[in-house]
C-alpha positions in Angstrom: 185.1 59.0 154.4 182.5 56.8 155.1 183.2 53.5 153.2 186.8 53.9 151.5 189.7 52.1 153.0 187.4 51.4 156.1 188.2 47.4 157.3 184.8 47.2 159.2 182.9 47.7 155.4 182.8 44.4 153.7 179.4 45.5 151.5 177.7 48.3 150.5 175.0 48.6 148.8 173.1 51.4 147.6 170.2 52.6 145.0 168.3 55.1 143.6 168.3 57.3 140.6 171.2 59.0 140.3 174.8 57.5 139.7 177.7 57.6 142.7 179.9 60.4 141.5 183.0 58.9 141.6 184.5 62.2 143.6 186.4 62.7 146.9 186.6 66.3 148.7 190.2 67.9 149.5 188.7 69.9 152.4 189.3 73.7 153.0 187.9 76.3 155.3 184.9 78.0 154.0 182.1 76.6 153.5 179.1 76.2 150.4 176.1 74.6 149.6 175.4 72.5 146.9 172.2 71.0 145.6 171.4 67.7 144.9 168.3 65.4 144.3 167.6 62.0 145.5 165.8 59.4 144.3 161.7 61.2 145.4 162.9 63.9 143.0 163.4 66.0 146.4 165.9 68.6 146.5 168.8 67.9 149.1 171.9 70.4 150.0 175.3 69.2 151.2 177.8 71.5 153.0 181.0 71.4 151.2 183.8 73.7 151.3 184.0 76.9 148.9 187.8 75.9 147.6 186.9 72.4 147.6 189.2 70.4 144.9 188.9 67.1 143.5 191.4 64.4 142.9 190.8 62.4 140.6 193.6 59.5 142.0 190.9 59.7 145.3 187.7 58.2 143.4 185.5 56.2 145.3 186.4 53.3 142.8 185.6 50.2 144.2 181.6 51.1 142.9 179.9 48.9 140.3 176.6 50.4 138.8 174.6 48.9 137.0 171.6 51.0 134.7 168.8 49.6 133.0 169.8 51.0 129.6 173.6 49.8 129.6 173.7 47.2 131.6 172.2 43.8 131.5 172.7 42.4 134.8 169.7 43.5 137.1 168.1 45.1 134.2 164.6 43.4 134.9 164.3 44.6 138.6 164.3 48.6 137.5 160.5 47.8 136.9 157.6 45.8 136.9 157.6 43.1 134.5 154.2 42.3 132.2 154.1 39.2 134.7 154.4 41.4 137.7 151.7 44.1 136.7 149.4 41.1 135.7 149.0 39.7 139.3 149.0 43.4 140.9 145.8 44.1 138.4 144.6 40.4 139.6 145.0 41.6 143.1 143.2 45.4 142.4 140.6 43.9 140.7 139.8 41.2 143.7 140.2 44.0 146.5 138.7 47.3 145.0 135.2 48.2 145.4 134.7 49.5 142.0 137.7 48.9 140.0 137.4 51.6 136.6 141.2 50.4 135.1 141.3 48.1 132.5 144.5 46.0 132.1 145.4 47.9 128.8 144.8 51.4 130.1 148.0 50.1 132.4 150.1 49.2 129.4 149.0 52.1 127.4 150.0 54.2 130.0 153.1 53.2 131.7 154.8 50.4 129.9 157.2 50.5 127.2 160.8 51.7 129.0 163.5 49.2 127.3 166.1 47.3 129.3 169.6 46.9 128.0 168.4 42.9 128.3 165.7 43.5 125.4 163.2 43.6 127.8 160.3 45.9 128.4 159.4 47.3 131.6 156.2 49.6 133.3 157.2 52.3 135.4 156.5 50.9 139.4 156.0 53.9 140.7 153.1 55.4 139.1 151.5 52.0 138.4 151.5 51.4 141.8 150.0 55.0 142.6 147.1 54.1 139.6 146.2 51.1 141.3 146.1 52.6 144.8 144.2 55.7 143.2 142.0 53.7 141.4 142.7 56.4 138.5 145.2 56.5 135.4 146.8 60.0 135.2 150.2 61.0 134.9 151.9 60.3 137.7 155.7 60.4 136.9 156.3 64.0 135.3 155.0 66.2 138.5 158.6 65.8 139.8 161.5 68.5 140.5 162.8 65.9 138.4 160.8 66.6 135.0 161.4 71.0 135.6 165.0 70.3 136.0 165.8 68.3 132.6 163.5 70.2 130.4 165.7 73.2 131.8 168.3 71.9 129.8 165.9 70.9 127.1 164.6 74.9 126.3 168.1 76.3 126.9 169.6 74.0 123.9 166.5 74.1 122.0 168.5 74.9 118.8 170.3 71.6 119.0 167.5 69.2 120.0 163.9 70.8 118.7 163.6 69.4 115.7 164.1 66.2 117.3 161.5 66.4 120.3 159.3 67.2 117.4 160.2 63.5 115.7 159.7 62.4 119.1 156.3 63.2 119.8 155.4 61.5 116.2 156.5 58.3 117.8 159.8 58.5 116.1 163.0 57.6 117.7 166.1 59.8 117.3 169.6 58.4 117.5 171.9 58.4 120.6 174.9 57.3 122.3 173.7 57.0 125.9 176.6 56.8 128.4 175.2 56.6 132.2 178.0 58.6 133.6 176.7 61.8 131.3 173.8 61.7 134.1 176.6 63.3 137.1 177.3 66.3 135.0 176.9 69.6 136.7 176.5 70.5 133.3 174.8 68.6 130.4 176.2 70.5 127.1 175.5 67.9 124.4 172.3 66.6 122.9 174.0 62.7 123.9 174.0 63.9 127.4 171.1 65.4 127.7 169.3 62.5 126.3 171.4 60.1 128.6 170.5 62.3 131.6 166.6 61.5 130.0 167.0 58.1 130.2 168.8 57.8 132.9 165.9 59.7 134.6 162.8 57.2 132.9 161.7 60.3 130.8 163.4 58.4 127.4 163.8 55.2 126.4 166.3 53.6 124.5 166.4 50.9 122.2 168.7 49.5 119.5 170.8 53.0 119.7 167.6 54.9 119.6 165.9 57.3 121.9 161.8 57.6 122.0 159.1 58.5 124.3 158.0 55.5 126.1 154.4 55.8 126.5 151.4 57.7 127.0 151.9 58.9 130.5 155.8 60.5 129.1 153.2 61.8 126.2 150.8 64.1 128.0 153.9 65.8 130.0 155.7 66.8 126.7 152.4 67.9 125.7 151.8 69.8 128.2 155.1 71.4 128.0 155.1 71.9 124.2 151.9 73.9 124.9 153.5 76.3 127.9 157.1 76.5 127.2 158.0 79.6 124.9 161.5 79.2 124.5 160.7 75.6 122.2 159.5 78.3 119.7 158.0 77.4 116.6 156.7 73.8 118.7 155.3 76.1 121.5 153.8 78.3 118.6 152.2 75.2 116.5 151.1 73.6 119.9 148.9 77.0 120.8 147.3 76.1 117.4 146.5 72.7 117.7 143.4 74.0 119.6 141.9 76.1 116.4 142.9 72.9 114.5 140.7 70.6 116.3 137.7 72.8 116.8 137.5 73.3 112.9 138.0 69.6 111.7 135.0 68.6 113.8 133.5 72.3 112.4 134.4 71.0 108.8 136.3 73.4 108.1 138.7 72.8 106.1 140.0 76.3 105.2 141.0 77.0 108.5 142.5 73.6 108.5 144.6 73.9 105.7 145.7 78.0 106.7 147.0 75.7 110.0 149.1 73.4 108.1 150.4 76.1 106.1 151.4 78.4 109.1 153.1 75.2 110.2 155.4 74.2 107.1 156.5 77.9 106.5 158.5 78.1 109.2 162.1 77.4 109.3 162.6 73.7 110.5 163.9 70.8 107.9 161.1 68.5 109.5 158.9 70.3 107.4 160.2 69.4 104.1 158.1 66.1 104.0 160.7 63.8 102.8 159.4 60.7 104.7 155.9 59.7 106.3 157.3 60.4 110.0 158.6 64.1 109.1 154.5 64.5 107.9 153.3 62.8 111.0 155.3 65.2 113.2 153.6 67.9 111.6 149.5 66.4 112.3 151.1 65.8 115.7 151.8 69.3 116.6 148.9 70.4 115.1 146.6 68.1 116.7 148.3 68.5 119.7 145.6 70.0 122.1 143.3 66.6 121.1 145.3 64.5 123.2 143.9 66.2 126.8 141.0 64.5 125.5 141.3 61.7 123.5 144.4 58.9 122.8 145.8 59.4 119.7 147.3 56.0 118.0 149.6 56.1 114.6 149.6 53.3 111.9 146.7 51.6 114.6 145.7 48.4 112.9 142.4 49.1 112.0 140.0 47.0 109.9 141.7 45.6 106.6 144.8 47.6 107.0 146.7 50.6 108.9 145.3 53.9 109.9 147.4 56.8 109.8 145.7 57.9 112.9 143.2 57.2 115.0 142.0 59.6 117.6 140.4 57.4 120.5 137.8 59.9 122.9 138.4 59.0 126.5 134.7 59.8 127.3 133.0 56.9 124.8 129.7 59.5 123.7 132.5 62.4 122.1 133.4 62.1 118.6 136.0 60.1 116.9 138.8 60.6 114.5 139.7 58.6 111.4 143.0 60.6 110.0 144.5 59.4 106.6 147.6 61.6 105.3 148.4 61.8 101.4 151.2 63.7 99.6 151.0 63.9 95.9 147.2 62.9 96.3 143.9 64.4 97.1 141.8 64.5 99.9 138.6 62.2 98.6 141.0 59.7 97.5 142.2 59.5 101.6 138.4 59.6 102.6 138.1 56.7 99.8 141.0 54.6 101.5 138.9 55.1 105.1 136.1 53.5 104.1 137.0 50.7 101.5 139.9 49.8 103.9 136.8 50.1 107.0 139.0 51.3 109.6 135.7 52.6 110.9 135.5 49.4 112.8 138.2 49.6 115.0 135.7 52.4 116.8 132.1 50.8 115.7 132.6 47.8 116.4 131.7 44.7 113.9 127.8 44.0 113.4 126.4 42.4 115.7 128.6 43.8 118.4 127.8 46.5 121.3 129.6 50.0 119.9 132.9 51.1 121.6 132.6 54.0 120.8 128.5 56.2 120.5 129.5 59.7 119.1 130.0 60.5 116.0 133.0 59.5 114.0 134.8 62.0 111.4 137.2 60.9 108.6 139.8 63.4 107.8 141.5 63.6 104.5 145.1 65.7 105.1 146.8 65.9 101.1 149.9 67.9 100.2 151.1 68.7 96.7 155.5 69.0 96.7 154.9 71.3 93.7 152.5 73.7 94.2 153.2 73.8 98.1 149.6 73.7 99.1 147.7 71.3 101.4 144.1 70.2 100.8 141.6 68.7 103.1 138.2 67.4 103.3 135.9 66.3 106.6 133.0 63.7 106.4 131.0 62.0 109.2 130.4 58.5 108.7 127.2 57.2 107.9 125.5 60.9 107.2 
């Protein structure tokens, strides 16, 4: 009523998260409430009436929209550009009394959302609370925003568990995103729901692909993994990940192995190990309590080559992680690949050079044999 077929309206413009549904109200007598959210991830209600009907020859059709994930034009101002987060870290650095961000805890953290341009964006809104703060946490997920989506995550957890595990490995998972899936009153499909995701900054999409943009997206599906039942066997394996941890820096590789069988006996196809990520899926689960405590990098270029993993303590005197994966193998040839490849420098440092990192650092060999079913695994400490 507001804008359509009005002669004084020659503009409007509006933004926020959620797309204009394209609706108009044939009005009744009794009246509802429905719920809606804005753009703060604040729950708003609009009086409508009860036998409300929609026409769809009435839309409010003279809307363009424009998202960052389909649409080019604008694409660059849904964020803060690499250029833009530079001078704002210039600025926090010149203004704050004792500054404790570095510039890559920033890009760790909240960069890597994809614009339908090919460019990649941070998320403003938390890097501006982190500079403010003068602390990195995870700003973005402690919306009704976050509660509301991964309600539609847990109750079509058949269709889309198996790829939130691929997810957390740092997979991406094919999907055809299609903004207007995001207006739904009902997301159905695995497409929508994922389109609803992006739409909503908790996905990112990329050359057809879905993924988990960075650490900060990282730590709330961790957290959920870990409290969330209804994910089932993830929820399960994440309530491990704890005992996991506590006996690879224990040694003990019994318990360790007893882990990762509990994990591949159950039901889901991403435990058949027929490609690296399906096994990196698997450490991730099971490691996944470490990463309250330490940043856990994949394939990190690491000395003369790539590291399977690499878990980085946030507090520089707790111990380290070297994590080298095998299948058809055995452990002390994955310890052997460790040290000849020395991908202990990436946490020691070269000689000559102040330590990164002053606890100890382990070096895990994980092994699995496709014919006898078993894994094997053996724990050293460097330089004992």
């Amino acid at each position: 009523m507001l804008l359509k077929s009005k002669a004084y309206v020659e503009l409007a413009y509006m933004t926020g998260i959620l797309p204009i549904a394209n609706r108009r109200i044939a009005y009744g007598t009794q009246e509802s409430k429905d719920s809606f959210v804005d753009a703060s991830g604040e729950s708003l209600q609009a009086v409508f009436p009860a036998d409300a009907s929609y026409s769809d020859g009435s839309e409010l059709n003279m809307f363009v929209e424009y998202g960052m994930a389909t649409s080019e034009r604008f694409s660059g101002y849904f964020g803060f550009s690499e250029k833009e987060v530079d001078g704002l870290f210039e600025t926090y650095r010149r203004v704050t009394e004792a500054p404790r961000l570095s510039r890559s805890d920033l890009r760790d953290w909240y960069d890597g959302y994809h614009t339908a341009a090919g460019d990649r964006l941070y998320n403003p809104r938390s890097i501006v609370c982190a500079l403010e703060n003068n602390q990195i946490k995870n700003y973005w997920t402690s919306s009704g925003i976050y509660d509301s989506i991964i309600g539609y995550v847990k109750d079509n957890v058949a269709d889309i568990r198996d790829d939130l595990a691929i997810l957390f490995a740092g997979g991406g998972v094919a999907a055809d995103i299609q903004e207007y899936a995001a207006v739904s009153r009902q997301l159905e499909t695995k497409d929508e729901i994922y389109s609803a995701m992006v739409v909503y900054g908790l996905l990112t999409y990329e050359n057809g692909e879905v993924m988990i943009p960075n650490r900060e997206l990282m730590c709330g599906y961790a957290s959920m993994m870990k409290k969330e039942e209804g994910l089932g066997y993830i929820n399960r394996l994440a309530r491990e990940s704890a005992r996991m941890l506590k006996a690879t820096f224990a040694k003990d590789t019994e318990t360790m192995a007893a882990v990762l069988k509990y994990a591949h006996d159950t039901e889901s196809p991403i435990f058949s190990y027929n490609s690296e990520i399906e096994l990196s899926a698997v450490v991730n689960l099971v490691y996944l309590s470490a990463r309250d405590k330490y940043r856990v990098e994949r394939e990190d270029k690491a000395g003369e080559g790539y590291v399977d993993f690499i878990f980085y303590p946030d507090c520089r005197s707790d111990n380290a992680l070297i994590l080298e994966l095998k299948v058809d193998s055995s452990p002390e040839e994955a310890i052997r690949q460790i040290k000849e490849k020395k991908y202990i420098l990436r946490l020691k440092g070269k000689l000559g050079e102040k330590p990164k990192y002053t606890g100890k650092v382990f070096l895990a060999g994980i092994t699995y044999d496709r014919k006898t079913k078993e894994h094997k695994c053996l724990v050293e400490v460097a330089d004992e």
